[in-house]
N, C-alpha and C positions, 0 to 999 in steps of 0.2 A: 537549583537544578542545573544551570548553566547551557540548557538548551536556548538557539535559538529559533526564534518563528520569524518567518517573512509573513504577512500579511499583503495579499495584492488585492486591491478594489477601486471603484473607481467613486465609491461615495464614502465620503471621510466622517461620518456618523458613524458605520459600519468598523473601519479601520478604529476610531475612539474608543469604539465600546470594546472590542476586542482587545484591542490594547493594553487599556484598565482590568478586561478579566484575567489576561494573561501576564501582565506585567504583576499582579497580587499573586497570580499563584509560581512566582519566583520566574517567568522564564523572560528572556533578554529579546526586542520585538524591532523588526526593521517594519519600513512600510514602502508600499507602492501603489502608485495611483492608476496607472495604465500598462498595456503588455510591454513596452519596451523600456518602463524603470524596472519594473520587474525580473527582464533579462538581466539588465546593469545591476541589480540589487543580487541577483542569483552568482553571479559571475566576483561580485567585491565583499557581497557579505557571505558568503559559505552557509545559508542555513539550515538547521538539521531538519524543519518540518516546511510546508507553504501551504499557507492558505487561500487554493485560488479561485478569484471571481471567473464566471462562464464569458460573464459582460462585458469586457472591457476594450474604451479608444486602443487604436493602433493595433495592436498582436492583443485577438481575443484569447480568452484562457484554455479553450483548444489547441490554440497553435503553441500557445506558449508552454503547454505540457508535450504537447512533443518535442518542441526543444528541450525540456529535461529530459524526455526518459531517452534519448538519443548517445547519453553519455551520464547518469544519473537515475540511481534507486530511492532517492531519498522519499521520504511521504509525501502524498499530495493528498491535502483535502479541498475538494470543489465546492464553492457555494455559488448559487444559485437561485432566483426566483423559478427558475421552468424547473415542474414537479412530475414530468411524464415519465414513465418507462423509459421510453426510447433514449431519450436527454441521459438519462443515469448508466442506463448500457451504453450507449456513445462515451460518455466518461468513463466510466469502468473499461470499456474497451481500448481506451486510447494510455492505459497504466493510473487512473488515479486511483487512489486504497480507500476512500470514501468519498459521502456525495450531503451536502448541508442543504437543506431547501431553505432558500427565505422565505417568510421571516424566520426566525429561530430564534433561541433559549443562550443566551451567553455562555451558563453554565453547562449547556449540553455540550456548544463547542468546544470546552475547555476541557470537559469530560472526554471526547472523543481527540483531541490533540494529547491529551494525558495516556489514551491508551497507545496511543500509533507509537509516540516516542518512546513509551516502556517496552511496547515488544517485539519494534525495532532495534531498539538499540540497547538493551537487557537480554537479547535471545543469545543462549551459548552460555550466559552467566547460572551456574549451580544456585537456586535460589535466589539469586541477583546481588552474590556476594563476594563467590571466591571465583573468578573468572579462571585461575591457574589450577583448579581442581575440575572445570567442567569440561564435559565432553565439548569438541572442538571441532567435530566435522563427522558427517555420516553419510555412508558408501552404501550403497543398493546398484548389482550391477556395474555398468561403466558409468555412473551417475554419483557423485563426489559434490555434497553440501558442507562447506566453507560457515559453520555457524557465527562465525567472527566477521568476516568481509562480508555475510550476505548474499555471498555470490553459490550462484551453481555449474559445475563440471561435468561436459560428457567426454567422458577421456581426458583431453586435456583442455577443450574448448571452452573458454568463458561464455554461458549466459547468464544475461544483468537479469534480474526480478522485481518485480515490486514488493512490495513489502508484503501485500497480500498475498503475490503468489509465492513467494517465499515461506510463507507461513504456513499454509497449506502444505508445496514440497518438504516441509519438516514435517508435517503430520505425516504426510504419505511414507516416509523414509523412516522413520522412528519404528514404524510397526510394519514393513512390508509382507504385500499378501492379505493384510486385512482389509475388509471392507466397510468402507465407511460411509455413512448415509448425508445425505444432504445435509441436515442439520446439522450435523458433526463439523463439517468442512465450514460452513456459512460461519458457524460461532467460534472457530479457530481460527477463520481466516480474514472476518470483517468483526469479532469478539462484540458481536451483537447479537438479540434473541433472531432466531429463526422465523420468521413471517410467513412461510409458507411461498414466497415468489423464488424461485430457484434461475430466473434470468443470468442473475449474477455469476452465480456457479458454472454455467452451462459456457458463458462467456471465458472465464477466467481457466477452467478445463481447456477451451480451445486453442487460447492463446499459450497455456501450459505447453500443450501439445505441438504447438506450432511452432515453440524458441528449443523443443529436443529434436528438432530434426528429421528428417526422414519420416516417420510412419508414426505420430508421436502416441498413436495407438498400441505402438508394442512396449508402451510403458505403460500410461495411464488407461485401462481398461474400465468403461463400462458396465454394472452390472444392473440390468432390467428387474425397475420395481424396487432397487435396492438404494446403489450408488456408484461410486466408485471404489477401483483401488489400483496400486501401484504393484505390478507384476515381479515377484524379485528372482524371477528366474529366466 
């Protein structure tokens, strides 16, 4: 694959076991013990996913995803023993694209690091083949998605997205005007089944709305009982 994973935690059982799952299914694996190798680790090894603990000495895994997303869309998967609501919206709020409760399933992790980095970094590719045949960017309004960089344009302004919110303003843009229901967005945007908790969405909507600026209601509209959709007029 030639991706690779930072793994940050502060119990090296945890770092092992991951390790070994992910080092078997081809990907290349840095590790860190606390928030400030973590930094040094972010800064010297460049990696395309991180896997980060909540818990950790020095710069906990809050702070230290805000220093990513300050300059940085890469994926962030959070693990964690705290399995509340609140704990997973506080992460999701603060840019990470998923949320692992300890304990957990090696294989599951590896499964959910498998999808982030395919539809991250395969989004834009026709199939996931011919990247010079596929479409390369999509216009709704003064709103211009860069399907290669990631990034998204209101006029000419860069804003940075996370990979969920990204995925999501791709659905939104792909079919502007259509209305899309909760479950639609949830399994496009976190490529998980729908549970029926809509916190997430309701979060990731806001902060959508909040990096377009001004009224970010005169894009991403509302519909009662229904969902959402992106206005393309």
């Amino acid at each position: 694959m030639g991706y690779k994973i930072l793994i940050a935690d502060d119990e090296a059982e945890i770092r092992d076991v991951l390790r070994l799952y992910l080092e078997k299914d081809g990907y290349e694996v840095t590790e860190a013990a606390d928030g400030v190798e973590t930094m040094a680790g972010l800064r010297q090894e460049k990696p395309d996913l991180v896997i980060l603990d909540i818990m950790m000495p020095g710069l906990d895994g809050y702070r230290v995803l805000r220093n990513i997303r300050e300059d940085n869309n890469i994926p962030v998967i959070l693990l964690s023993a705290k399995d509340t609501d609140a704990d997973k919206i506080l992460g999701l709020d603060l840019g990470a694209d998923d949320y692992i409760t300890k304990p957990f399933a090696p294989l599951e992790a590896v499964a959910r690091v498998n999808s982030h980095i395919r539809r991250f970094y395969s989004l834009g590719a026709a199939g996931g083949t011919d990247r010079d045949k596929a479409v390369r960017e999509l216009t709704v309004r003064d709103l211009r998605l860069d399907l290669e960089s990631c990034m998204l344009y209101r006029s000419e302004e860069e804003i940075e997205l996370t990979s969920v919110e990204f995925r999501i303003m791709k659905l939104f843009m792909e079919e502007p005007g259509k209305v899309f229901t909760k479950r639609q967005i949830y399994e496009q945007g976190w490529n998980e089944e729908y549970l029926l908790s809509d916190n997430n969405i309701m979060v990731c909507i806001s902060k959508l709305r909040g990096k377009l600026n001004r009224d970010g209601r005169e894009y991403i509209k509302t519909i009662r009982g229904l969902g959402y959709r992106l206005d393309k007029s």
